[in-house]
N, C-alpha and C positions, 0 to 999 in steps of 0.2 A: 212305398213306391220310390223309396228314395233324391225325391224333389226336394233337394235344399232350399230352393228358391221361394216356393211355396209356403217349406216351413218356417221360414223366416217371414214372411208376409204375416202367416197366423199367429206368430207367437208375436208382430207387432200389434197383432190388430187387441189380439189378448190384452196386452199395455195396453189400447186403447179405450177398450173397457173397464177394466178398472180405475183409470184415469175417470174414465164418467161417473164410476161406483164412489170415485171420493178417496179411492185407496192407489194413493200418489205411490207409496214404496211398491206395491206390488207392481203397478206401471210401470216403475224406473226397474223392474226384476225382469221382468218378459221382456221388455224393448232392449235391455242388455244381453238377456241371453240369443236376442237376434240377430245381433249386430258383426257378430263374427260371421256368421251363416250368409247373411247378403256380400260380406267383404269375401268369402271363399267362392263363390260361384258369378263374381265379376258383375254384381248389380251395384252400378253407381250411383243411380236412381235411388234407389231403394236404401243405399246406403245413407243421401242425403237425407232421405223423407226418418231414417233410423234417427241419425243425428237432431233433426230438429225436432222430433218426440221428447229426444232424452232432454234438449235444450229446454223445450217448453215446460219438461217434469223439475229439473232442475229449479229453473227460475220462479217457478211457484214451489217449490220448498225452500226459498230466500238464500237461495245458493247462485249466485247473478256470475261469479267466476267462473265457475265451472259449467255455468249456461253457456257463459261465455265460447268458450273451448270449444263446445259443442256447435254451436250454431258455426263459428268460425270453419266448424269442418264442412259443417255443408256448404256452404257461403263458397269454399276453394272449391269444392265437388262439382258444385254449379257452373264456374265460370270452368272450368277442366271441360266440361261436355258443351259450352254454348260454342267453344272454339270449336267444335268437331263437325259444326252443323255449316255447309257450304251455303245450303239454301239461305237467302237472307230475311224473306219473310216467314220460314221454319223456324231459324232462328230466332228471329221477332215474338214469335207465338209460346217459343218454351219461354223465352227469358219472363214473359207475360204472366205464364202462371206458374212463375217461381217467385214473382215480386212479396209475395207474402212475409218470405223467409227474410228479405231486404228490413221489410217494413219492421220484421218482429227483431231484427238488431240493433235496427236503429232507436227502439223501443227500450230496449235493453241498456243500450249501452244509454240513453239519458238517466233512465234510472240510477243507472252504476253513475252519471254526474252529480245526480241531489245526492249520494253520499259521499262523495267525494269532489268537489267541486273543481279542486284545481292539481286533479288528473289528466285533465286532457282530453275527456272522454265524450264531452261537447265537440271538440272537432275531430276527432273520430266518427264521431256520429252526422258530421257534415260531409266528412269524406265517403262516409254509404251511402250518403242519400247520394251526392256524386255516379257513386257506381250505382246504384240503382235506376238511374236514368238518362232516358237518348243514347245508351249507348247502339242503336241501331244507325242512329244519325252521326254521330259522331265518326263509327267504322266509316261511312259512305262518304263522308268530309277528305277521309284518308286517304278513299281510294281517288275521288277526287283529284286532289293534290298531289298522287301518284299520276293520272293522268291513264289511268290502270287500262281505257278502253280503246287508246291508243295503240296501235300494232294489232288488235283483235282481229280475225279472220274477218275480209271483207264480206264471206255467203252468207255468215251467220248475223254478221249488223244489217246483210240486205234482205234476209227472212225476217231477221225484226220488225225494220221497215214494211214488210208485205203485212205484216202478223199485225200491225198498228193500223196499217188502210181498210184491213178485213174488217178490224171490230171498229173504227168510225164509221165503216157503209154498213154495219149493222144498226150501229147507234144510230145514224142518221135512219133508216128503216123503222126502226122503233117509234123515234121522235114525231114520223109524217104518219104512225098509223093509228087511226081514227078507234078510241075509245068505244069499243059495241060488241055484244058478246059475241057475235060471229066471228072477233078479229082476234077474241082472246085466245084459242089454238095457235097461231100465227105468231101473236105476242110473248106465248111459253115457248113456243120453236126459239125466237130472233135470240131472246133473254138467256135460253141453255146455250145457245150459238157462241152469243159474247161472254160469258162463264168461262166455255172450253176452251174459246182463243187467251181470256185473258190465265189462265192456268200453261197456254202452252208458253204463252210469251214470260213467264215468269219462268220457266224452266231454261227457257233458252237465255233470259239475264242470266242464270245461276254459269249455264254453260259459257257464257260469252265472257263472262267475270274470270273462272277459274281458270281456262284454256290460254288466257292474256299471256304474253310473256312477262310481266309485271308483275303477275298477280304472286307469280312465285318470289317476289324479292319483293314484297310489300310487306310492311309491321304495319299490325294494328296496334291501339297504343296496349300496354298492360295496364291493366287495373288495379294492383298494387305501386306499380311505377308514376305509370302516366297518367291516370284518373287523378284530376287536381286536389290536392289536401288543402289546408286551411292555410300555408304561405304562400303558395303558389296562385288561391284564389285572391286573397289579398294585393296579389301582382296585379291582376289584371282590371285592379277598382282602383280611383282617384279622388284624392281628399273632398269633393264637390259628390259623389255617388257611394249610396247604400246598395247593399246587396241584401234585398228578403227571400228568404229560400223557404219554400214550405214544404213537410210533409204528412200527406195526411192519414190517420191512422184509425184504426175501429175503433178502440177504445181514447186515445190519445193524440192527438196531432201536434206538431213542433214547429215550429218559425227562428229560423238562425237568422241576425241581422249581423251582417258583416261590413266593415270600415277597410281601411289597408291597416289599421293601427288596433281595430279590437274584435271580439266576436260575442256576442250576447244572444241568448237563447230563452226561447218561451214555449211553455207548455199550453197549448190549444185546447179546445174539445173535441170529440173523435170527429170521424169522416161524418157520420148521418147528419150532424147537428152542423155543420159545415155547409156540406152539400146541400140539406134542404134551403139553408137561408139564399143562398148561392142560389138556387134554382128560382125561386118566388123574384129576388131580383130580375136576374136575365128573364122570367116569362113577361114584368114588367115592362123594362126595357122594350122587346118585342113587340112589345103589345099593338104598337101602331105600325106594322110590317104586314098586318092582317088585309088578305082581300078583302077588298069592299069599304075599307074604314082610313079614310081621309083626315088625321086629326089635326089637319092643319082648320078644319073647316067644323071641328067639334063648337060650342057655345062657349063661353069664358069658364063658366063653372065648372062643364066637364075638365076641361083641360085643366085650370088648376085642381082638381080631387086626384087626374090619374099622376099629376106634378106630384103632390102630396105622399102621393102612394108609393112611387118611385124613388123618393126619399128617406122617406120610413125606410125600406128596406135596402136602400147603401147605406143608411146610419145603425141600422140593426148589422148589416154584416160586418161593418167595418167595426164595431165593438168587438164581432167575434175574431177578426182576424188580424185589426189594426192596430186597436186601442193599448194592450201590454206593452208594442214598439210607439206610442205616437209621441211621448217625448223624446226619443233618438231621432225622428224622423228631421226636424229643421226644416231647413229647404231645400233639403239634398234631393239630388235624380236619384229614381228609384229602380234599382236592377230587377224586375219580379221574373224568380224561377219558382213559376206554382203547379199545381199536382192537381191532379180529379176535377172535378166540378169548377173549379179557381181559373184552371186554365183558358174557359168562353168567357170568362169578366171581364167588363175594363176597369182597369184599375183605378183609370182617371177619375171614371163616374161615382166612385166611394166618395165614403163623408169624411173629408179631412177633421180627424177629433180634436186636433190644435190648431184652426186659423188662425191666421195673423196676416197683416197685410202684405201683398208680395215684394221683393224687392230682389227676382233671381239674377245673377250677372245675366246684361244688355237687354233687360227686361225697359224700355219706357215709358215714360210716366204718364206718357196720354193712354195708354195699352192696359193700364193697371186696370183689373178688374173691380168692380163694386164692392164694397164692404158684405162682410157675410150675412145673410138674412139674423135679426134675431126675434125673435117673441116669446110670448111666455114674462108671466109672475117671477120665474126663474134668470130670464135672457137667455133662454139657454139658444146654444145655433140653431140654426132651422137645419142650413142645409148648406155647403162649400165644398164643391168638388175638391177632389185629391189637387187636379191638376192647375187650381189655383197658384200652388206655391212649389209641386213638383215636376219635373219632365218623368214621363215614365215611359220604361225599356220593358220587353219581355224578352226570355231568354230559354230555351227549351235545356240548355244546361249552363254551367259556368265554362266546364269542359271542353264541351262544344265549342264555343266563341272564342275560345283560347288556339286551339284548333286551325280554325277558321283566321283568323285575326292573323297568327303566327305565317300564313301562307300568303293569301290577300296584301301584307303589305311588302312582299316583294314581289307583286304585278307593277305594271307601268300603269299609269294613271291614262284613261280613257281619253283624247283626245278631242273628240267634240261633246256639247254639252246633254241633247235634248234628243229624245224620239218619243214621239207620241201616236197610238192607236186608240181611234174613236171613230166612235157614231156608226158601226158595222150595218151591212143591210142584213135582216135577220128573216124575210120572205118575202115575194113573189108579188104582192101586194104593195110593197112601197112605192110611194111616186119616184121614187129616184130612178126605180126601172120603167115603171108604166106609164110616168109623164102626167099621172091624173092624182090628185086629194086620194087618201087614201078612205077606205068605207069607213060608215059608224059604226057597224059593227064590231065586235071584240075580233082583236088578229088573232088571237089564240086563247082558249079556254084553257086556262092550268086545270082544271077537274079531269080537262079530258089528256091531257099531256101527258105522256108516257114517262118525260124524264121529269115528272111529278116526285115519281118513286124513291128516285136516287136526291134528287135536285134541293129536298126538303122546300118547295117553291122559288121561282125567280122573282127578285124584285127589283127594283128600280126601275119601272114599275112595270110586273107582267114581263111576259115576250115579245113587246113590240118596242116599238124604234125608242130612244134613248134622247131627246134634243138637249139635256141637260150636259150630255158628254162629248157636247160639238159644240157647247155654249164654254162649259169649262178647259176644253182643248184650244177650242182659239185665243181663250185669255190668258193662258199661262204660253201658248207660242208668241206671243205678242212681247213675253219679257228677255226673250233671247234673240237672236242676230239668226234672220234666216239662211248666211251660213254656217251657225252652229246648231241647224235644228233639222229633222226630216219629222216628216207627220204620215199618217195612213187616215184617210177618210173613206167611208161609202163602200163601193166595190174593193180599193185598195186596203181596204184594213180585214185582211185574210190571212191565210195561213202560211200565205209564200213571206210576207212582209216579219210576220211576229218570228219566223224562223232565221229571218237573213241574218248572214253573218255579221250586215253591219252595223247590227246592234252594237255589238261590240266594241263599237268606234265611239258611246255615247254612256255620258256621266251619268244622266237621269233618263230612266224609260217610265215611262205610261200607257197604262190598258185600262185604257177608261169605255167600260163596258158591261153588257152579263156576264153573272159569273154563279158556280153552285159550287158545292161540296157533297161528295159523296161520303155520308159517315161508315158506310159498309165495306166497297170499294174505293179507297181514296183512291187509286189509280185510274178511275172513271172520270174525278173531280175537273175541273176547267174554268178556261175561260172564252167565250161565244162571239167570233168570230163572223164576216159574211157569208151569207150560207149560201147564195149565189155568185155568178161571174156576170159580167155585160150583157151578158147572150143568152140570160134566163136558167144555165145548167147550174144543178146544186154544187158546193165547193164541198170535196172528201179531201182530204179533210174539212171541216168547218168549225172545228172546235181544237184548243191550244189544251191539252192534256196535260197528265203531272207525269208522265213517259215524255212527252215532248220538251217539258221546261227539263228535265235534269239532260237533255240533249241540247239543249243551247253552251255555249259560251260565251258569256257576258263581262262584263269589264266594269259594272255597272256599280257605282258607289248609291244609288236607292232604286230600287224598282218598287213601282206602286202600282197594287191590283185594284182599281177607284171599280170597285165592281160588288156585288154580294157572296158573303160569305166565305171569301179568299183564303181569311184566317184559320179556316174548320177544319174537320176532316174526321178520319177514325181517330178515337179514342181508344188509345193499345196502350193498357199499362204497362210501366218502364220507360214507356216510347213518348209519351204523349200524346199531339195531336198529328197524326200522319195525313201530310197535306200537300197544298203548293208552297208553303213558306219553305218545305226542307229542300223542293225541286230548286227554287232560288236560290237558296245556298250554295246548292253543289253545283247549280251554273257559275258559280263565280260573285254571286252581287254580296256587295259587303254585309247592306242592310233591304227590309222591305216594311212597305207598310200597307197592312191588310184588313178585309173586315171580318168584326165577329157576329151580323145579321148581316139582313134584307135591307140594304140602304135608301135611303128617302135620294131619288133623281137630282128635285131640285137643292135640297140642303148640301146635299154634295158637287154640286155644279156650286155650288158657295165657299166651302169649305176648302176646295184644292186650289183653285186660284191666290185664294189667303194663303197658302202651304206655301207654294211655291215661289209667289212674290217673296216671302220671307227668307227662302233659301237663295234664289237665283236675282235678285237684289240688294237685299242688304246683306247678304252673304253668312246668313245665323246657319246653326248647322241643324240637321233633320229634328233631331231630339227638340227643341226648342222652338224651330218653325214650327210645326205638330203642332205643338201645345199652346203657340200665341194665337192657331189659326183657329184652333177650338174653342180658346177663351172668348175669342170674336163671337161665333156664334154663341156660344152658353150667354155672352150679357145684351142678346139678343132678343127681345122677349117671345118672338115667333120662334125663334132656337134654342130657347132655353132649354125644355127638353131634351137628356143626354140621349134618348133616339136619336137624335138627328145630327149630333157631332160625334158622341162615344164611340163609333164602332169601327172608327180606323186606330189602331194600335201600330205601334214601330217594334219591328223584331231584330234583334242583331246589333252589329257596331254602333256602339255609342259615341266613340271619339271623335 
C-alpha cells in the first residue's frame, strides 16, 4: 500500500514486543529500522515516541549515554510541537501526557549522578524537573506582564463578557433546581448548556490571545535558556530558606534540597508508596470536614485516638519524604515545590524529625510554643509540627516566581492598606432581608445541591450564612485607620464590589467567605458572593469565578481566600494544581494564602485576626505571621488538631 507511516508504527510496535519477549537486541533492531521511516513522512509524534523506545532499550542494556542522546531527542521534539499548539488548554493536555518522557530523564540522568557524582548531572536533573513543570503557568505570567489583552478587539472581550453572564445564569439555574427525578432531564439540558459555553469561551480566549497586537512581539521564555538551572535558582533563595523540590516517580522519586551555596539530592520511593501515605494523611486531616460530625463536641477519648491517628500518619510520611533531608533542614523557611499527591498536604502539619526548641529571627519568647510531646521506654517524639521551627512557602515552580517576582517589583506599591469582603447574603431566607430569625430548618441540603457535583461540598459550614466571617472581618478592620480600609458586608459584598477597580488601591485584600474547587472544570471553581440585591432579585453574577479573578488587576502584596478549598483544583500533570491561586497571580498579587479543605467557621474566625494583627501591627511579614498565628492555635488544646489550623498554606513571594 505503500504507507510509510503505518510501517513504521508496526515495525515499532514489533520492538515492542520483543522488548516484552526479553529480546532487548531484537527491540533496539525493529525500533531502528523505524526510525528513518517516521523521520521521511514528517511524523514528529512518532518520531518522539521512536526515540524514547530506543532510549528506554538503551538504558536497560546499561548504556545510560546513549539513552541519553535518545531521550534528549524527544525531550527537543516535544517542546518543537508544544510551541505549535495556540490553544492553551490543548496545549496543557499534550504537555500532560508527554510528562512520562520528563519523568523517565530525570530518572536517567540521577542514575548517570550515582556513577558519577560530580558531573553535574544532579542539577541537570533539577533543571528537567524545572522544565517539566508549570510551564502552562509560567507562559500566562508572560503574557500577563506583556499586558498581551491590552489593545484586544473590544466585540470579542464584550462576547466574552456575554459568554461569562450565560453560564453564571446557567449555573445559578442549576444551583436553585430541586434534586427529583423529574428534574433530572432539565439538569442534563442546563449541565450540556454550560459544557458548550464553557468550550466556546475557551476558543474565544485562544482567539482574543492570538489576534492581540502583542501577542505577535511576545517571547515566551525558552526552555533551554530561560527555564531556571541550578545558579540562577540559587538566585532567587537567601541564606535563611531551603528550597525542597520533589519529583515523583514509578519506580523512584527524588528530592533536591537547594541553599544559594549547595544542592544535595535523595533518592525516594516511587509514586504509589508516596501517594498512598499522602492520601491516608489528608483523609485524616479531613476527617472532621464531614456532615454531620461536630468534633469539637466528640468525648476526650475520641478526640485524643483521631489526634493519635493524625499523627501516626504525618510521622509516617514524613519519614518518607523528610527524614533523608532533616539534618539540612535547621530552622530554615522551607521553599516546597511538590508534585502528585504532595501538592494537597500541608507541609506544616508533618512531623518535624529534628525538634529542638525554636528560636526563628523575631520569634518572642512568650510566643515560643511547648516543648515536643515525648513518651515511650525510648522518648522517642510523639509529635511536632514542621511549622514549629519552620515558615513554610509553596511554590508551583522556582521558574515561575522568578517570573513573577522579576515584574512585581517594578509596580508601585499599593497605596492604601485593607479591603475586606464578608459575611455575603447567600438566600432569600436571611433576616438581613426579611427582618425575621431565620427557620430551623436546614437553608440548604448539600445532598440535594446541584453544585454538590463540582463543589466536592461547602463548608464553613454548609450553604448558609457565615457569622464567623463578620466576627473575623470586624476584628482585623479594627487594626487599620478607617481611612486605609474599605469593607463589603451583607448585600454589599457582591460581584460589583470584588471586581472594582479599587481593589487596586489596597496592600491586603480578603474574601472571607464560601468557596469550592472544581477538580474537573477548574474554570467553574470560585468564590460565593450575595446572591441577592435589596429588592429580593438574584445577583448574575453571584459567584467571583477563576475567568473573573485573572480579569482583575490587583496591586495586592497578599490576597487571602479565608474560604474552602481555595488552594485545589484540577490536577494536570506538568501543571499541577489548576486553580484560583494561578488566577491571583496573573492578577498582579505578589503572594496568597489559601485553603487545602473544608474549613472549621469558627477556628478560622480565630486564626485570621492572629494573621493579621501579626502583619499589620507588629509589622512581621506574611511568611512568619502565618506560622505564629497557627502556632497560637496548634498550643491551643481545643485547636490542637491540624484540621483546624493546617489548611491555610502561603503560595508565592516570600520576601
Amino acid at each position: 500500500m505503500g504507507d510509510r507511516s503505518k510501517e513504521a508504527a508496526t515495525l515499532n510496535n514489533i520492538g515492542l514486543v520483543y522488548d516484552d519477549l526479553g529480546e532487548k537486541q531484537k527491540a533496539l533492531e525493529f525500533c531502528n529500522q523505524g526510525l528513518p521511516l517516521v523521520r521521511a513522512v514528517g511524523d514528529r509524534d512518532g518520531e518522539a515516541k521512536t526515540h524514547f523506545n530506543l532510549a528506554y532499550l538503551e538504558r536497560y542494556r546499561g548504556n545510560l549515554e546513549q539513552s541519553r542522546k535518545q531521550i534528549e531527542a524527544t525531550i527537543k521534539i516535544i517542546e518543537d510541537l508544544r510551541t505549535k499548539i495556540d490553544n492553551q488548554d490543548l496545549r496543557t493536555s499534550y504537555f500532560a501526557s508527554v510528562q512520562n518522557y520528563y519523568k523517565f530523564y530525570i530518572d536517567l540522568l540521577m542514575q548517570l549522578h550515582k556513577k558519577n557524582p560530580s558531573k553535574g548531572y544532579d542539577a541537570l536533573a533539577l533543571h528537567i524537573s524545572e522544565r517539566s513543570r508549570a510551564r502552562g503557568l509560567i507562559e500566562l505570567l508572560t503574557e500577563a506582564h506583556a499586558n498581551i489583552r491590552k489593545g484586544a478587539d473590544p466585540k470579542l472581550l464584550a462576547e466574552e463578557k456575554r459568554l461569562q453572564q450565560l453560564i453564571d445564569a446557567r449555573a445559578k439555574r442549576l444551583q436553585d433546581l430541586p434534586k427529583k427525578p423529574e428534574t433530572q432531564p432539565a439538569e442534563a439540558k442546563l449541565k450540556k448548556e454550560v459544557e458548550d459555553l464553557l468550550t466556546q469561551q475557551k476558543e474565544l480566549e485562544t482567539k482574543i490571545r492570538t489576534t492581540s497586537p502583542k501577542y505577535a512581539e511576545l517571547k515566551y521564555p525558552d526552555p533551554e535558556r530561560d527555564i531556571l538551572k541550578l545558579p540562577q535558582i540559587q538566585q532567587q533563595l537567601d541564606k535563611d530558606t531551603l528550597l525542597l523540590q520533589y519529583s515523583l516517580g514509578k519506580e523512584r522519586s527524588y528530592l533536591w534540597a537547594v541553599t544559594p551555596n549547595s544542592l544535595n539530592t535523595y533518592e525516594l520511593p516511587g509514586r504509589e508508596v508516596i501517594e498512598k501515605s499522602a492520601a491516608t494523611f489528608q483523609e485524616l486531616l479531613r476527617k472532621c470536614q464531614n456532615p454531620g460530625l461536630n468534633c469539637q463536641k466528640l468525648p476526650a477519648e475520641q478526640k485524643a485516638k483521631d489526634f493519635q491517628e493524625i499523627t501516626q500518619a504525618a510521622t509516617e510520611l514524613s519519614k518518607l519524604i523528610l527524614a533523608p533531608v532533616a539534618q539540612k533542614l535547621g530552622k530554615k523557611r522551607l521553599v516546597i515545590v511538590a508534585d502528585g499527591g504532595l501538592q494537597e498536604i500541608p507541609f506544616a502539619a508533618l512531623t518535624d524529625l529534628t525538634p529542638q526548641p525554636s528560636s526563628l529571627p523575631g520569634k518572642r519568647e512568650q510566643d515560643k510554643p511547648p516543648s515536643p510531646s515525648r513518651g515511650g521506654a525510648g522518648g522517642e517524639v510523639l509529635y511536632q509540627p514542621l511549622l514549629v521551627n519552620h515558615e513554610i512557602v509553596n511554590l508551583p515552580s522556582v521558574t515561575a516566581i522568578a517570573i513573577h517576582r522579576n515584574d512585581l517589583n517594578k509596580h508601585q506599591v499599593a497605596p492604601k492598606t485593607l479591603a475586606v469582603l464578608a459575611d455575603p447574603i447567600f438566600a432569600a431566607d436571611d433576616e438581613r432581608f426579611t427582618g425575621k430569625p431565620p427557620s430551623l430548618g436546614p437553608e440548604i441540603n448539600l445532598e440535594q445541591s446541584s453544585l454538590k457535583q463540582t463543589a466536592r461540598n461547602l463548608k464553613r459550614t454548609g450553604w448558609g450564612r457565615l457569622p464567623g466571617t463578620r466576627t473575623e472581618a470586624e476584628q482585623i478592620l479594627k487594626l487599620v485607620s478607617p481611612l486605609e480600609s474599605v469593607y463589603a458586608f451583607d448585600f454589599d459584598a457582591n460581584y460589583n464590589f470584588a471586581t472594582s477597580k479599587q481593589l487596586k488601591q489596597y496592600r491586603f485584600i480578603l474574601f472571607a467567605t464560601h468557596g469550592f474547587a472544581d477538580p474537573i472544570n477548574p474554570e467553574k471553581s470560585g468564590i460565593i458572593l450575595s446572591q441577592i440585591d435589596k429588592q429580593g432579585k438574584p445577583n448574575i453574577p453571584g459567584t467571583l469565578r477563576l475567568g473573573d479573578i485573572f480579569n482583575l488587576d490587583l496591586g495586592a502584596d497578599l490576597v487571602v481566600l479565608s474560604a474552602c478549598e481555595t488552594g485545589l483544583g484540577k490536577d494536570v500533570q506538568g501543571e499541577g494544581l489548576v486553580g484560583l491561586t494561578r488566577g491571583l497571580m496573573y492578577a498582579g498579587a505578589k503572594r496568597a494564602v489559601v485553603s487545602l479543605w473544608q474549613v472549621n467557621d469558627t477556628a478560622t474566625s480565630k486564626l485570621m485576626p492572629l494573621f493579621y494583627t501579626a502583619m499589620l501591627q507588629q509589622k512581621t511579614s506574611p511568611t512568619i505571621a502565618l506560622r505564629e498565628a497557627q502556632l497560637k492555635l496548634w498550643r491551643q488544646k481545643d485547636w490542637r488538631n491540624p484540621y483546624y489550623w493546617a489548611a491555610f498554606t502561603l503560595q508565592g513571594e516570600w520576601r
